[in-house]
C-alpha positions in Angstrom: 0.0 0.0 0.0 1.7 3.3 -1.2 1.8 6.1 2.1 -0.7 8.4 -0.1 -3.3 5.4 0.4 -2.6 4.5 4.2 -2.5 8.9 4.5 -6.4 7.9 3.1 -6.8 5.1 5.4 -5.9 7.3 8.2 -8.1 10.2 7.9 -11.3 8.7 7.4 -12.5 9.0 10.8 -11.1 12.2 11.0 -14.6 13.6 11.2 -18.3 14.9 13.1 -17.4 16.2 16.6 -14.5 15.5 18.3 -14.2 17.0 22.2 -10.9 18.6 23.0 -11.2 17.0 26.5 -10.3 19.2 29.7 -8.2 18.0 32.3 -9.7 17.4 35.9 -8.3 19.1 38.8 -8.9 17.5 42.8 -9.2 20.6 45.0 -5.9 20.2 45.6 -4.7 21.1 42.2 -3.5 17.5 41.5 -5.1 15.8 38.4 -8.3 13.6 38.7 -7.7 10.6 36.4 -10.8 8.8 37.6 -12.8 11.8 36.6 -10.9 12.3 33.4 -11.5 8.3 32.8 -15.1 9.3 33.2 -15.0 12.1 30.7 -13.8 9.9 28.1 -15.5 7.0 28.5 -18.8 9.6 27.8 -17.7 10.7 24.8 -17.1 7.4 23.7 -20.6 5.9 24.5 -21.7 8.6 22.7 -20.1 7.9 19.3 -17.4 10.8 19.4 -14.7 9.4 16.1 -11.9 10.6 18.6 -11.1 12.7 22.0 -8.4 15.5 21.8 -6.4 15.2 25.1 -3.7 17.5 26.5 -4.6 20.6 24.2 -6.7 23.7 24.6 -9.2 22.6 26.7 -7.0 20.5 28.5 -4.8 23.4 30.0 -1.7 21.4 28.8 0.1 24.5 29.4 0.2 24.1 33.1 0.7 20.4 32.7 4.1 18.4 33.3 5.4 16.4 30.3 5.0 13.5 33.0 1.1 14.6 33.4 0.5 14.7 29.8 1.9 11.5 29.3 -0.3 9.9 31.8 -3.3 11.6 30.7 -2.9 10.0 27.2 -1.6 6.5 28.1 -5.2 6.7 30.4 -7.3 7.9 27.7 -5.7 5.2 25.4 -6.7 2.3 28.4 -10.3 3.7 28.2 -10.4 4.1 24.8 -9.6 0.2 24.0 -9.7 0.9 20.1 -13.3 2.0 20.6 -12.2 5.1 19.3 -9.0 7.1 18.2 -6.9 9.2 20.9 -5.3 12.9 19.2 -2.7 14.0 21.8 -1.9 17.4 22.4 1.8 18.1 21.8 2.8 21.6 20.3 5.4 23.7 21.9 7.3 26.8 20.4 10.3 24.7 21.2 10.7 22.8 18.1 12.7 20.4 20.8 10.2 20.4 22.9 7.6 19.9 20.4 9.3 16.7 19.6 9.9 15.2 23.1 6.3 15.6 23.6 5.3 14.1 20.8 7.9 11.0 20.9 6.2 11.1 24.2 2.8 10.4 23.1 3.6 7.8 20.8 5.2 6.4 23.1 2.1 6.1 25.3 -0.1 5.0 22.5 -1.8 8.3 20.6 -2.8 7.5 17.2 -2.1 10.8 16.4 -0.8 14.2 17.4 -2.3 18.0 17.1 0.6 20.5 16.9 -0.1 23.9 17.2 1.6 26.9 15.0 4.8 28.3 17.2 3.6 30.4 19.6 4.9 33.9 21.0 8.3 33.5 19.2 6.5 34.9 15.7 8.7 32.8 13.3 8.5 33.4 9.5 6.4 30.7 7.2 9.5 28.9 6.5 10.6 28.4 9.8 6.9 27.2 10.5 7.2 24.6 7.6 10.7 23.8 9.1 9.5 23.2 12.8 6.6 20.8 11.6 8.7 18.9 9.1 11.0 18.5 12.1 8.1 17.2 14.2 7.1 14.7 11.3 11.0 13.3 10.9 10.6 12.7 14.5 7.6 10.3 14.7 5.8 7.5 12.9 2.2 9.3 14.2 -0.3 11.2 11.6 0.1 14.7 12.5 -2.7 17.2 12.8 -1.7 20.5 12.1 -3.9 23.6 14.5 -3.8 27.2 13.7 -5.0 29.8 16.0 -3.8 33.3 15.0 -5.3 34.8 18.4 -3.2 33.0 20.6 -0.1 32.1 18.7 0.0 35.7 16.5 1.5 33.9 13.8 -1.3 32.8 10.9 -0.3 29.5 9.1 -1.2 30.8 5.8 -3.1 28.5 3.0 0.7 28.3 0.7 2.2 27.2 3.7 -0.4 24.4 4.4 -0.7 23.1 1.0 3.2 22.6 1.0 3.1 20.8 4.5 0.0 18.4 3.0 1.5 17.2 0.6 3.6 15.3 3.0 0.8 11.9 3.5 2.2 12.3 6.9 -0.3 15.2 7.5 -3.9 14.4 7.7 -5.8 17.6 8.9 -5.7 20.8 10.0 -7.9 22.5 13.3 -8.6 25.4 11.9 -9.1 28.0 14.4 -8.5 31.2 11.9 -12.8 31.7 12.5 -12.8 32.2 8.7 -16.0 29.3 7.7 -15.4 29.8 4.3 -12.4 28.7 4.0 -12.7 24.9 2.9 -13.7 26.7 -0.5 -10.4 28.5 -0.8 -8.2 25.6 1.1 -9.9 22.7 -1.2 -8.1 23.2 -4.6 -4.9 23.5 -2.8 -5.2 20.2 -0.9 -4.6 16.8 -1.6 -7.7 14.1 -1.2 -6.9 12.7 2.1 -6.3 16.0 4.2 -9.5 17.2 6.3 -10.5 20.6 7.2 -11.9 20.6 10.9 -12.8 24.2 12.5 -11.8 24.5 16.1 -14.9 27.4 16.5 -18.2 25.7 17.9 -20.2 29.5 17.0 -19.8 28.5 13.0 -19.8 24.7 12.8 -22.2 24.2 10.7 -21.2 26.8 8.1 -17.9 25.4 8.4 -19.2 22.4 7.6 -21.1 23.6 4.4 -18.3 25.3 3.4 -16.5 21.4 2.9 -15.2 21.2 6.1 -14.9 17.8 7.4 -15.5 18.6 11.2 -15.3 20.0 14.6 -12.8 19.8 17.4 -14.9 21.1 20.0 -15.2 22.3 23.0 -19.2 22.2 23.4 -19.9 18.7 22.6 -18.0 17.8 26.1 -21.0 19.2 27.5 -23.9 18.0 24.8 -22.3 15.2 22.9 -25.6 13.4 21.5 -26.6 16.9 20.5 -23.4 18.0 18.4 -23.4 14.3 17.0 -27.0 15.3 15.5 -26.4 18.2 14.3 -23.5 16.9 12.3 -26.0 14.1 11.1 -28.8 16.3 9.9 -25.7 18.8 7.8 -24.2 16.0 5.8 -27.4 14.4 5.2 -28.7 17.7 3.9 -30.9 18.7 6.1 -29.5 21.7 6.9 -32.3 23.8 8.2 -32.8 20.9 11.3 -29.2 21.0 11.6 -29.6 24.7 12.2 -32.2 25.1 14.7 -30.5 21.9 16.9 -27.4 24.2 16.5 -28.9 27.2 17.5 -29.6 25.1 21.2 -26.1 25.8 21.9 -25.6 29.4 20.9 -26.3 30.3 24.7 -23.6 28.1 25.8 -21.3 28.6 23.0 -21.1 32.5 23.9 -20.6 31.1 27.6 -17.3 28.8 26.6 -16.1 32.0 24.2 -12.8 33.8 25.5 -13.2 31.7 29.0 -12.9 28.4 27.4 -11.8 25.8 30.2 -13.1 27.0 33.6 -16.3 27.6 31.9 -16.3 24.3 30.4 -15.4 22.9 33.7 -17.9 24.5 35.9 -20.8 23.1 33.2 -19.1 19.6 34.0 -19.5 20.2 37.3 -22.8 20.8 37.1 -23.3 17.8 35.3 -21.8 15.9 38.2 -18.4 14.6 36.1 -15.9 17.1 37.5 -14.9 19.3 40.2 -14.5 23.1 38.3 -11.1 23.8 39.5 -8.7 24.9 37.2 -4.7 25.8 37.7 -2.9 29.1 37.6 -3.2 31.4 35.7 -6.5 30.5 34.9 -9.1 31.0 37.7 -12.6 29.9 38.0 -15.5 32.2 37.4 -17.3 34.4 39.0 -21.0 34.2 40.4 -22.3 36.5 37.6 -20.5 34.0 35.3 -21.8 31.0 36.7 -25.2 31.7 36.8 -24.7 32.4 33.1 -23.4 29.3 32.6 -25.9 27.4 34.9 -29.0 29.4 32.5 -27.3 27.7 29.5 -27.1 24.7 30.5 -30.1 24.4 32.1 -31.9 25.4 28.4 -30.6 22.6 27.0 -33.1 19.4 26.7 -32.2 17.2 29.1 -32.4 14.5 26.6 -29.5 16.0 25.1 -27.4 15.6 28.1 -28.0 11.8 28.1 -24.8 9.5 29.4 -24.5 11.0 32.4 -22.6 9.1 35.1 -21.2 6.4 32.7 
C-alpha cells in the first residue's frame, strides 16, 4: 500500500465532533484521572470518532510532560480501540515539540495535534521547518492547529498546502474563525487532508463550506446533540441542523474567551468534574456561573443523556 493510500486510510475517521477533552483538577490542584477516565468514556458511549487530550481545553500548558503523558496513556486504556486518541503536543520549542510528541507515541496516541509556534512569531518557513521537524521525528499522523489569536503567527493556506502534501499530515484544526475557508483551502489540498474548524459559533457553516468537522469544546457538554447536528448537515438537512445548532448558541457565547473554567464549571454541574482549574487560569465568578448554569439548564435534558457512565 503506497503512504498516499494509508495517508487515506488514516483520515477517514477524521470527522463529526470531536471533544478537545479538559483536564480534571482535585481541589488540591492535583489531576483527577478517575474523573478524566469518566469524561472519556462519555464521549465514547456517545459515538465521538476521537477525544483531543492534553490541548486547549486540556490546560496542557500548566501540565508536566509526565502529566501529559499519563493523561494519554489513560485515555488510550479507556479508549480500548473503541475510538481514536489525538494528543496534544505543540510547543514553540521545536525540541520540545518533539519530546512531547515521541512522548505520546510512546504512550499509544494515534495521532498528534501540533499547534503553530507560539509567541516567538517565526516566519512561514521556519513554521514549515519546525513541523517537518516534528514529522522526521515520529511515525504518528500529524494534525496540524492554527489559531492566530493566541499564537499571532497565521499559518497561511501556501504554507499548508506545501506541509499536505507530506501523506504524513492528515488535517488541519482550523481556528482562523474564517467558515469559508474549505472553498479557498480545497483546490490546494490533496484528497486525504481534512478541514476541521476549532470554532463551535460557526460549525455548521464550516461544515457547508466542505469542512470535514469539529474539534470542539461544546460537545463535552452535549455530545448526543453536536453528533446530530452533524447528522442532519451531511445528510442535507440543513435547516434541522440549524435550529439543533442554534440550542447551543447560549452556551457557546458562555465557553467564548473563557474556554476551560467555563467548560469545567458546566461539567460540574453535570456531576463529572470538580471546576477547578490551575494558575493562571481562575474559576468564574458568580455573575458568570449563573450564566453558565442558565445555558445549561436550556438545553433538553435529553440532550445531556450518558451522564454518570
Amino acid at each position: 500500500m503506497s503512504a498516499t493510500a494509508i495517508a487515506k486510510k488514516q483520515a477517514t475517521w477524521l470527522a463529526g465532533y470531536i471533544p478537545d477533552v479538559p483536564t480534571p483538577f482535585d481541589p488540591d490542584g492535583e489531576v483527577d484521572l478517575n474523573a478524566f477516565r469518566g469524561l472519556c468514556e462519555r464521549q465514547i458511549q456517545a459515538g465521538a470518532p476521537a477525544l483531543v487530550v492534553c490541548e486547549t481545553a486540556g490546560e496542557a500548558s500548566t501540565l508536566s510532560p509526565t502529566e501529559q503523558e499519563r493523561l494519554i496513556r489513560t485515555a488510550v486504556d479507556v479508549a480500548q480501540e473503541r475510538t481514536r486518541v489525538i494528543a496534544g503536543a505543540g510547543s514553540n520549542s521545536t525540541s520540545q515539540a518533539i519530546e512531547l510528541t515521541r512522548r505520546a507515541e510512546a504512550a499509544g496516541a494515534d495521532a498528534i495535534l501540533s499547534v503553530v509556534p507560539y509567541y516567538n512569531k517565526p516566519m512561514q518557513a521556519g513554521i514549515i521547518a519546525h513541523f517537518r521537524a516534528i514529522a522526521d521525528s515520529t511515525r504518528l499522523p500529524i494534525i496540524l492547529h492554527d489559531i492566530p489569536a493566541r499564537t499571532v503567527r497565521e499559518l497561511a493556506n501556501d504554507t499548508l498546502a506545501r506541509l499536505a502534501q507530506s501523506s504524513q499530515f492528515i488535517g488541519l484544526r482550523d481556528g482562523s474563525g474564517d467558515c469559508s475557508r474549505p472553498m479557498s483551502l480545497g483546490p490546494l489540498l490533496p484528497s486525504h487532508f481534512r478541514l476541521l474548524t476549532g470554532d463551535d459559533a460557526t460549525a455548521v457553516a464550516y461544515f457547508a463550506s466542505g469542512g470535514y468537522g469539529c474539534v470542539s469544546t461544546v460537545s463535552n457538554i452535549a455530545p448526543d446533540l453536536c453528533r446530530r447536528i452533524f447528522s442532519n448537515e451531511r445528510q442535507g438537512r440543513l435547516q434541522i441542523a440549524c435550529a439543533l445548532h442554534r440550542q447551543l448558541m447560549p452556551l457557546q457565547i458562555c465557553l467564548s474567551g473563557i474556554n476551560a473554567p467555563a467548560l469545567k464549571y458546566a461539567l460540574s454541574l453535570l456531576g463529572f468534574m470538580y471546576p477547578d482549574t490551575r494558575l493562571p487560569i481562575v474559576e468564574l465568578d458568580e455573575t458568570a456561573k449563573a450564566a453558565v448554569a442558565r445555558a445549561v439548564a436550556g438545553i433538553d435534558e435529553h440532550q445531556l443523556t450518558l451522564a454518570n457512565c
